[in-house]
C-alpha positions as CSV (number, residue, x, y, z in Angstrom):
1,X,96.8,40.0,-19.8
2,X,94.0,40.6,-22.0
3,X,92.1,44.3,-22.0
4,X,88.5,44.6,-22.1
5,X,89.0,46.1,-25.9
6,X,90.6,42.6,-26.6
7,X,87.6,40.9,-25.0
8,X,85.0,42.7,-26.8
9,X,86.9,42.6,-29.8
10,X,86.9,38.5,-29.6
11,X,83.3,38.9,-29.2
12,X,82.6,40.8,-32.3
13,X,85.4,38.9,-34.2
14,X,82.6,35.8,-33.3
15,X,79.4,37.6,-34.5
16,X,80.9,38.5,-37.9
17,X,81.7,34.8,-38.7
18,X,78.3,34.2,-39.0
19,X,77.7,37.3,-41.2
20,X,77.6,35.1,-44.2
21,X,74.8,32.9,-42.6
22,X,72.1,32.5,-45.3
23,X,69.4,32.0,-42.5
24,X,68.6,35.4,-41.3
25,X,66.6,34.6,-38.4
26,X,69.7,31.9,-37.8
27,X,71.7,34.3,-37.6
28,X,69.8,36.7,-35.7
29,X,69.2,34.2,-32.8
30,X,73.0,33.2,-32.7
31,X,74.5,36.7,-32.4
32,X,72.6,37.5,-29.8
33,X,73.6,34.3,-28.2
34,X,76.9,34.6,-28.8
35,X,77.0,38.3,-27.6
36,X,74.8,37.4,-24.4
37,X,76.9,34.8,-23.7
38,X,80.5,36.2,-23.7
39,X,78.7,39.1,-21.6
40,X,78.0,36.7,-18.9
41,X,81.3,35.1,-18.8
42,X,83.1,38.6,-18.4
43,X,80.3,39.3,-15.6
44,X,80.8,36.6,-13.4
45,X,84.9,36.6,-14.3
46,X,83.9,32.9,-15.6
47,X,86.7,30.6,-14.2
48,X,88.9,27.5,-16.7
49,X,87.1,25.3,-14.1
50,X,83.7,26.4,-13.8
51,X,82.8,26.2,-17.6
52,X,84.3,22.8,-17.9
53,X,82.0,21.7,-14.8
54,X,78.9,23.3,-17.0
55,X,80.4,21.5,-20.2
56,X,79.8,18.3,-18.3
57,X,76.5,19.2,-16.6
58,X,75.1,19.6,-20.0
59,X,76.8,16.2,-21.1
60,X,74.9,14.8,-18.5
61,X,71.9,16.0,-19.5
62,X,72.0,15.0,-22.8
63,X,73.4,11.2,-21.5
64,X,70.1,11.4,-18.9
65,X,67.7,12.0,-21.8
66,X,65.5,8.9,-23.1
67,X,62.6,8.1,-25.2
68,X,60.5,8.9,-22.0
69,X,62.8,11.0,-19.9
70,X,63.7,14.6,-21.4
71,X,66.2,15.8,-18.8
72,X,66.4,19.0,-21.3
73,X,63.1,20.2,-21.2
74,X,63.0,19.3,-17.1
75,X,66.3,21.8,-17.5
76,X,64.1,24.8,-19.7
77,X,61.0,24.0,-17.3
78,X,62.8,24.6,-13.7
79,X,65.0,27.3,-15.0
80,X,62.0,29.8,-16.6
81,X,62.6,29.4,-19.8
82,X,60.0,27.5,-21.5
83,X,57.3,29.9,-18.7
84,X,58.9,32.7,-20.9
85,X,58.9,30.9,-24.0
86,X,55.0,29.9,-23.5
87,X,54.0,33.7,-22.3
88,X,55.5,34.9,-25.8
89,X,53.8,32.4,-28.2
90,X,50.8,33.0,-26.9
91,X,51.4,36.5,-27.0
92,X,52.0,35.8,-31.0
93,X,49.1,33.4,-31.3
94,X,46.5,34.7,-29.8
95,X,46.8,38.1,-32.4
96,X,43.3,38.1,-33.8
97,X,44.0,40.3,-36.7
98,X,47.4,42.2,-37.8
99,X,47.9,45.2,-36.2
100,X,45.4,44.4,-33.2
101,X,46.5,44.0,-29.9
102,X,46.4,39.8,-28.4
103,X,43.1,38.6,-27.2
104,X,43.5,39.4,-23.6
105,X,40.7,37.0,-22.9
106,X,41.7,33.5,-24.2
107,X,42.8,30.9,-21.8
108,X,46.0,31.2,-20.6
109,X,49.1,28.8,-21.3
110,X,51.6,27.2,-19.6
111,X,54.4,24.6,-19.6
112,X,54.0,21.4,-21.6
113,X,56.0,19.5,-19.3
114,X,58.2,16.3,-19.9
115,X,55.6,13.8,-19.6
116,X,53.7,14.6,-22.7
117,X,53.2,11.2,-24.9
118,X,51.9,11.9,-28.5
119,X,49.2,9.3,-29.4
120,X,46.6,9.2,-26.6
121,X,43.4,6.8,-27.4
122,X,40.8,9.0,-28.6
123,X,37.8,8.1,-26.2
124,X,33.9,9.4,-25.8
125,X,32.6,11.6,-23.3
126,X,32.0,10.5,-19.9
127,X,34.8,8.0,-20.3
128,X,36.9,7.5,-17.3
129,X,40.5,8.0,-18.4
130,X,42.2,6.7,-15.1
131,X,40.8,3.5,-14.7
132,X,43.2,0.8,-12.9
133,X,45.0,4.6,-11.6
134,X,45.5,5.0,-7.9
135,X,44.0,8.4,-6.6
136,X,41.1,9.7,-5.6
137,X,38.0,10.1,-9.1
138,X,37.5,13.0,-10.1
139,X,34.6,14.0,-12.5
140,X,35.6,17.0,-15.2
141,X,33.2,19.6,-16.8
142,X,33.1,22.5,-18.7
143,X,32.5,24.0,-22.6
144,X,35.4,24.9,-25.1
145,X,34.3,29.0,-26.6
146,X,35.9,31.1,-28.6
147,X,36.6,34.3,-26.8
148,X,33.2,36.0,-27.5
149,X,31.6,33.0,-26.0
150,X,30.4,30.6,-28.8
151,X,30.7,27.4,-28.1
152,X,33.2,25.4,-30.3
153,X,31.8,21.8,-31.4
154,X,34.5,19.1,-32.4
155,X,37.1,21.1,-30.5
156,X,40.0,18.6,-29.8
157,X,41.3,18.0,-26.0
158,X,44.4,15.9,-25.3
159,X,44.3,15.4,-21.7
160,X,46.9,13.5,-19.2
161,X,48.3,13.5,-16.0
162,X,49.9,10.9,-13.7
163,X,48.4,9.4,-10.7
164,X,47.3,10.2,-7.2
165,X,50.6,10.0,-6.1
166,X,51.7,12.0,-9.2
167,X,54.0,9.4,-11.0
168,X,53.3,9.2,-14.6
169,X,52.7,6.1,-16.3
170,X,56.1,7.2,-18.4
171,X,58.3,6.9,-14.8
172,X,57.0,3.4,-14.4
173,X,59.5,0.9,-15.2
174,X,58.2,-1.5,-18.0
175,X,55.0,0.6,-18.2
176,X,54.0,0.5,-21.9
177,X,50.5,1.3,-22.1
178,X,49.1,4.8,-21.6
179,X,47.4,5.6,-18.3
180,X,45.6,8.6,-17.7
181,X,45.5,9.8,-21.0
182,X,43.1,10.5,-23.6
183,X,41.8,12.5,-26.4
184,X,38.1,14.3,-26.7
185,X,36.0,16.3,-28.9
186,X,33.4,18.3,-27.7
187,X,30.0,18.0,-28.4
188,X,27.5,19.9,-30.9
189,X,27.7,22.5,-27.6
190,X,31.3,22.4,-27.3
191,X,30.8,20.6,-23.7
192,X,33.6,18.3,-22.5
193,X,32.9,15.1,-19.7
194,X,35.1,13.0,-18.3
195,X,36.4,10.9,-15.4
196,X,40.0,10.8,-14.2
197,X,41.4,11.1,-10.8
198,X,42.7,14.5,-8.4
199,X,46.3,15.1,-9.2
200,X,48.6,15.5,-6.5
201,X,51.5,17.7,-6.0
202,X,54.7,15.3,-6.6
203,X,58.7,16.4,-7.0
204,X,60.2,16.7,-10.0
205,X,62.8,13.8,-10.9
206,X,65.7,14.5,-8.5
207,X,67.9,11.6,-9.5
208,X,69.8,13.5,-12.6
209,X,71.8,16.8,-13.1
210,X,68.8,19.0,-13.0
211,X,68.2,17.4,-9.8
212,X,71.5,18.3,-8.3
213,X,71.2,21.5,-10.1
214,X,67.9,22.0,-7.6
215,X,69.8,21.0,-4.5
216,X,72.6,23.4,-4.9
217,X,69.7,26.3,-5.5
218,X,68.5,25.0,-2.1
219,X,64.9,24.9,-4.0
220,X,62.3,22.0,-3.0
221,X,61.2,20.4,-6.2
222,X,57.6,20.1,-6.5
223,X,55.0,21.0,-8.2
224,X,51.2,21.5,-7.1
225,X,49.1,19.2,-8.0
226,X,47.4,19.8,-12.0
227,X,46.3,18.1,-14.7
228,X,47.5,18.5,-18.4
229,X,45.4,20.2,-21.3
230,X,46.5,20.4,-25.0
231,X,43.8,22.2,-27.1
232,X,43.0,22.4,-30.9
233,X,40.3,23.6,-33.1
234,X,41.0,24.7,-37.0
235,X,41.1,28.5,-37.5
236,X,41.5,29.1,-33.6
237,X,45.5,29.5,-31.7
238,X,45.6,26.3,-29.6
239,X,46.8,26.0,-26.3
240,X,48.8,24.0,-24.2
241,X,47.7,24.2,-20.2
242,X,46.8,23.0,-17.2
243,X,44.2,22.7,-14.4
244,X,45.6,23.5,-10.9
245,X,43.8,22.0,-7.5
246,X,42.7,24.9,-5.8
247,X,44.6,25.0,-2.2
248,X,47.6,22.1,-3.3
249,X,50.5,22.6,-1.4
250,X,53.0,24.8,-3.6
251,X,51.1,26.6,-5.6
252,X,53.0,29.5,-4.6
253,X,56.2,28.2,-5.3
254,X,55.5,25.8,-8.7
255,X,59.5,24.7,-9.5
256,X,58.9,25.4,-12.8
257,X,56.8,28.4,-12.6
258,X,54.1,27.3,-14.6
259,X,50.7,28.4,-11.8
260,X,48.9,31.0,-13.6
261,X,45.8,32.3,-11.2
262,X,43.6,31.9,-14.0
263,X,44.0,28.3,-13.8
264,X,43.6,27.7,-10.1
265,X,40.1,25.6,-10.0
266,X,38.3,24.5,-6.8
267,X,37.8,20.5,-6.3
268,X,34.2,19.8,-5.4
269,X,34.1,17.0,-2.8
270,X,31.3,14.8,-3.0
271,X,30.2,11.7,-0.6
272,X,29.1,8.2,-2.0
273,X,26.4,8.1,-4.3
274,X,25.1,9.2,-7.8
275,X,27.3,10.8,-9.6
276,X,25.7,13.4,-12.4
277,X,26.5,11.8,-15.3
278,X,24.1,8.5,-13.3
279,X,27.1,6.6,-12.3
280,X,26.4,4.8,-8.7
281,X,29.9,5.9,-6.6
282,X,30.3,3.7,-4.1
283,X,33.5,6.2,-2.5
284,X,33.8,10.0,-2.3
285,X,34.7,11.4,-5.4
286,X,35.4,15.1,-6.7
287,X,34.1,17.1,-9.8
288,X,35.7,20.3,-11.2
289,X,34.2,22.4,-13.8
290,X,36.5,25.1,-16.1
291,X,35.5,26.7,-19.3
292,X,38.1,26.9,-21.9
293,X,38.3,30.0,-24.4
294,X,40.2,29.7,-27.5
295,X,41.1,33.0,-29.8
296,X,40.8,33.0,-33.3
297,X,44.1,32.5,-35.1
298,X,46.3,35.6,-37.0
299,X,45.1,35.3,-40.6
């Protein structure tokens, strides 16, 4: 029977194999994996059994994975780790200057999610983005600043989200063309204008391991109803967000723990009629208005 010397000696035996790694940072990462890792299987008294049924959850992940299904990231998102992840490149990012403390000011981050599809159509302001979408129109406002408050003209948004039922146009069998999704720049004031529709809280994909994973935490799997914002602008940290509906169901209780309070924003409903930017609505419609604040980049 093995002693715990003989246990923590196997561990250490591990970490110096990779003491010839030429990668520091490689190897940095890995021996704290490997020493985190043998901790938690001493912890729990980790069973023949039980690693062999995690062996294959992960296989089953990776077999789940597609060009528009990424069962891993669905995996990182429900189980913190890409929350944490975000929370500590921003933390980096945001530096304004070496040895200063972040810009406590900038908006916020959070999760990129597993719907994200490179290449949206870049379109002009006002466009509506959801056209042919179920789901209630929504009209979106605001300005892009740097965190002192100038406005930031030609600052790039990448913007998606699925529909009112919140099934991505990725989930759709056959689907090929984007829905819901589109690029802006922001004019010489750095104001942004579109149309799209109200997202709506929707579960996460239940059907794979992640979703049995869920099950057996006896968690629900949804998320509160948001809409996706990827920001850009040269010589400022970017960021990857979202906008939350103000009073959607599970906002307390996001599966993947990506609500910040920060980005909470109320939905304005409107009746029939003339919309601001002159367009005749001939159904209620809502408008939400946010101001996005970039900080400079570390130089």
């Amino acid at each position: 029977m093995t002693t715990t010397i003989q246990q923590l000696e196997l561990t250490q035996a591990v970490v110096n194999s990779i003491a010839k790694s030429r990668d520091p940072r490689f190897r940095q990462l890995m021996g704290s994996l490997i020493v985190k890792l043998h901790e938690f299987i001493r912890e729990v008294d980790l069973t023949p059994e039980e690693w062999m049924a995690a062996i294959e959850f992960l296989t089953a992940t990776g077999k789940t994975c597609t060009d528009k299904r990424q069962e891993f990231i669905l995996l990182s998102d429900t189980l913190g780790a890409s929350m944490q992840v975000v929370m500590l490149a921003q933390a980096r990012a945001s530096a304004q200057a070496s040895g200063r403390l972040p810009a406590t000011d900038a908006t916020e981050a959070t999760v990129q999610g597993p719907y994200y599809w490179p290449g949206a159509p870049d379109r002009e302001l006002g466009s509506n983005i959801a056209e042919g979408v179920a789901g209630e129109p929504a009209y979106y406002t605001g300005q892009v600043t740097d965190t002192e408050g100038k406005p930031l003209a030609g600052a790039l948004l990448d913007v998606w989200s699925g529909d009112g039922e919140g099934v991505y146009d990725m989930q759709v069998e056959g689907q090929t063309e984007m829905l819901a999704r589109a690029r802006f720049r922001t004019d010489a004031q750095g104001r942004y204008a579109f149309w799209s529709i109200r997202p709506s809280f929707y579960p996460i994909p239940m059907d794979g391991p992640v979703g049995k994973m869920i099950e057996g935490m006896g968690k629900h799997p949804n998320r509160p109803g948001h809409i996706h914002f990827m920001l850009s602008m040269p010589g400022y940290a970017g960021v990857t967000t979202h906008l939350f509906v103000a009073n959607s169901p599970y906002l307390d209780s996001d599966v993947v723990f990506g609500v910040r309070d920060s980005l909470v924003v109320d939905f304005e409903r409107h009746e029939a009629g003339k919309a601001p930017d002159g367009r005749d609505m001939d159904k209620p419609w809502w408008s939400a208005r946010h101001d996005f604040r970039l900080a400079p980049a570390r130089h």
